[in-house]
PLY file of the C-alpha trace (Angstrom):
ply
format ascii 1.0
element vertex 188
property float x
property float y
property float z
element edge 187
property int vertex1
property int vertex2
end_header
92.78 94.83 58.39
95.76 96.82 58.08
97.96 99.52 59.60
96.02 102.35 61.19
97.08 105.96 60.03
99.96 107.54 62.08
100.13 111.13 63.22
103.80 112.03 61.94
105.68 114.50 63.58
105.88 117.67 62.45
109.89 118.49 62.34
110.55 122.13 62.36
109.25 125.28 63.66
107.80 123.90 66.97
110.62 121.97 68.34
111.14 118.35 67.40
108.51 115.66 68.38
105.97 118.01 68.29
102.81 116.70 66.35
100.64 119.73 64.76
97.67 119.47 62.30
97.05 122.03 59.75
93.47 123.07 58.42
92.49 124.98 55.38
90.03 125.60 52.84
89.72 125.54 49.19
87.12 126.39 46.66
85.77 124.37 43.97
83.80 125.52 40.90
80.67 124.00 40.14
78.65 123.06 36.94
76.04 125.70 35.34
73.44 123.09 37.55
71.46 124.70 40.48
71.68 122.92 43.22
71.47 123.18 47.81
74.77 125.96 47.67
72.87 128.36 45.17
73.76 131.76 45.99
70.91 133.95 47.99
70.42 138.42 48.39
72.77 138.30 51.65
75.59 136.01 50.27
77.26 138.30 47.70
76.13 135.81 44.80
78.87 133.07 45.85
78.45 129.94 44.28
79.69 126.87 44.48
81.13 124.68 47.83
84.51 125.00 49.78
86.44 121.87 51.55
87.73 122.97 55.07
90.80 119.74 55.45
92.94 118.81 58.24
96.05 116.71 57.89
99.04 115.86 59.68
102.47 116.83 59.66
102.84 115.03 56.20
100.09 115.86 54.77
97.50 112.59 55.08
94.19 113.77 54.50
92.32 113.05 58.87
89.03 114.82 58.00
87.46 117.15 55.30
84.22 119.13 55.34
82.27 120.55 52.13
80.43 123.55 53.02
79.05 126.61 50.87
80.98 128.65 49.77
80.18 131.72 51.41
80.46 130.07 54.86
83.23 131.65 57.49
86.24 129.77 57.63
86.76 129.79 61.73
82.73 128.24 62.23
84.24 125.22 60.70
87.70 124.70 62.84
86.47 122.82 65.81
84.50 120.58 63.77
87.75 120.05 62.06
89.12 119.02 65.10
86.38 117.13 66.82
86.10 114.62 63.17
89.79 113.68 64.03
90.12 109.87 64.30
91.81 107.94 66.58
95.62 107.96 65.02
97.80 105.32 66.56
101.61 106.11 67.39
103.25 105.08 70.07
102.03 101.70 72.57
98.99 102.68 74.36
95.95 104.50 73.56
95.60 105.84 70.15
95.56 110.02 69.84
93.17 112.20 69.01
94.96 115.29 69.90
97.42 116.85 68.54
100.31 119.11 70.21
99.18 122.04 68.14
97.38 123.70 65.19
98.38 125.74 62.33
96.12 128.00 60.61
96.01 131.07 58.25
94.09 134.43 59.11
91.15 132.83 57.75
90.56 130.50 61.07
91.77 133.18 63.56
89.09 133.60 66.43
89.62 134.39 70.44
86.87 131.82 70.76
88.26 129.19 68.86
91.97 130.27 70.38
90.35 129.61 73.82
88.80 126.39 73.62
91.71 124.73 71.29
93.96 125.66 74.66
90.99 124.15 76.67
91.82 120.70 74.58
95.65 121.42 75.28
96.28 122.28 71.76
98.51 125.39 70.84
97.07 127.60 68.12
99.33 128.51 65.94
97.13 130.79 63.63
98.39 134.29 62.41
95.90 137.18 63.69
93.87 139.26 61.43
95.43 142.84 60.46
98.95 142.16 61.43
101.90 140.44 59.75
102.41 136.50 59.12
103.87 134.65 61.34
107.34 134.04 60.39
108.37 130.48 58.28
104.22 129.71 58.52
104.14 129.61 54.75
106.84 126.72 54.80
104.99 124.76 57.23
101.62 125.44 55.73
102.76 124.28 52.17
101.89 120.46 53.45
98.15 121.24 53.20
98.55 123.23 50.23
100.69 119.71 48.53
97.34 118.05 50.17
94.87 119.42 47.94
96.95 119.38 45.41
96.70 115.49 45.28
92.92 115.74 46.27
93.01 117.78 42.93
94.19 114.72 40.94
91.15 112.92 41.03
89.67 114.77 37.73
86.25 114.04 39.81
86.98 116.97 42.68
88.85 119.68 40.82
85.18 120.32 39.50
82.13 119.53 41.44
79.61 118.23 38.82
77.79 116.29 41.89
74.35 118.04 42.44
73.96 116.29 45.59
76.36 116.86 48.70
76.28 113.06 49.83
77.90 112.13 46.53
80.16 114.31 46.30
81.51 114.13 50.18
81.65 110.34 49.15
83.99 111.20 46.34
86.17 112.98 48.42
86.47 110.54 51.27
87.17 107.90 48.57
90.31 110.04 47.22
91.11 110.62 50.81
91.33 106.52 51.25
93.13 106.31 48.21
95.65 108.67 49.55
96.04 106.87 52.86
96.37 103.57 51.59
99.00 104.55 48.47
101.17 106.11 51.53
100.93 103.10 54.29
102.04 101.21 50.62
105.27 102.98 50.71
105.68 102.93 54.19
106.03 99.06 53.69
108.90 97.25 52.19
0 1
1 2
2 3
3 4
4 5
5 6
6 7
7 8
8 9
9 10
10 11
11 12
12 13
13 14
14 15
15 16
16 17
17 18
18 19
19 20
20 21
21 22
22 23
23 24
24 25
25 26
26 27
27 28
28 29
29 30
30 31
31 32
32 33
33 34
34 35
35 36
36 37
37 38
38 39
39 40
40 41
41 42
42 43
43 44
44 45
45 46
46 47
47 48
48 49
49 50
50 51
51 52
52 53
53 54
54 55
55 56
56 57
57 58
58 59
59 60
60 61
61 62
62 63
63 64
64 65
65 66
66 67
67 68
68 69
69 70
70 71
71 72
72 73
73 74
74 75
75 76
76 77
77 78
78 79
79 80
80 81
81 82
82 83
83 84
84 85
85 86
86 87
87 88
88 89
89 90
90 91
91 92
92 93
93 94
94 95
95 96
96 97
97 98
98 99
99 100
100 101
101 102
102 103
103 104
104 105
105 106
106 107
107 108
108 109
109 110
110 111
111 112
112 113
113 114
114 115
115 116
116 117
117 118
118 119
119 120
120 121
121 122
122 123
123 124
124 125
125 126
126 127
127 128
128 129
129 130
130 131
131 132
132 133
133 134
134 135
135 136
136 137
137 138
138 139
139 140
140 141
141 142
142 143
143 144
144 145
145 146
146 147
147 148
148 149
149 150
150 151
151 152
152 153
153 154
154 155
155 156
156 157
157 158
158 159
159 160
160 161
161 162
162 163
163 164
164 165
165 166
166 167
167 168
168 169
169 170
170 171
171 172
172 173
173 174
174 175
175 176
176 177
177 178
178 179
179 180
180 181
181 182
182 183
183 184
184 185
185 186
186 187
């Protein structure tokens, strides 16, 4: 088959050989088409979808969710977590777990921040109505790069897919794509 993905450690900021997994969210505009995400009274006319994406330390793409745009970021952070694969590393069982978890203020929730610790993962998410964490921005520019190359495939920077199925098909293709062009320079 191939190489399965790797979880690559993180570097800086939590100590080295630390593994941490970073999700965010991005909004997409959409065609003049109607479609599912239409906007209703109690939504403050939002259209369109968002992707909620989690990726490793170097940025490969581990799971993405398209939701509606005027869903809450933090409903959609354990799912985030729960769609990670199995990542292999070192001998033995592959992962599913990472050390930790970055966020932005977007994802910050005492729920969530409890039952991430439940899984032994440390939340590293800034809290709502204070400052930023120091050096997050650095470490958070990964995901940022992430969508950025989701962004290449002319296909996603504008959702002209009526139908959610196609267009979560599109993405996971990209995703693939992105996957497979890094284990290619991984290899001699």
């Amino acid at each position: 088959m191939g190489d399965p993905l790797r979880l690559h450690p993180a570097g800086r900021g939590l100590g080295a050989g630390h593994d941490r997994l970073q999700p965010d969210r991005r909004r997409t505009r959409r065609s003049r088409r109607r479609g599912p995400d239409d906007p209703s009274p109690v939504d403050r006319r939002k259209t369109g979808s968002k992707r909620h994406l989690i990726c490793d330390g170097r940025g490969t793409p581990l799971k993405v969710i398209t939701t509606a745009a005027n869903v809450n970021d933090v409903t959609q952070t354990l799912a985030l977590v729960d769609g990670i694969p199995p990542v292999a590393g070192r001998p033995g069982r592959p992962r599913r777990r990472p050390d930790a978890l970055l966020g932005d203020k977007g994802y910050d929730s005492n729920p969530n921040r409890d039952e991430l610790r439940k899984r032994r993962i440390l939340p590293v998410i800034s809290r709502k109505g204070s400052p930023n964490i120091k050096g997050i921005g650095k470490l958070r520019y990964v995901v940022e790069q992430t969508f950025a190359l989701l962004h290449h495939f002319k296909r996603l920077a504008v959702r002209w897919e009526r139908r959610t199925e196609l267009h979560d098909a599109f993405i996971s293709l990209a995703c693939s794509l992105i996957c497979f062009r890094r284990l290619k320079k991984a290899r001699p």
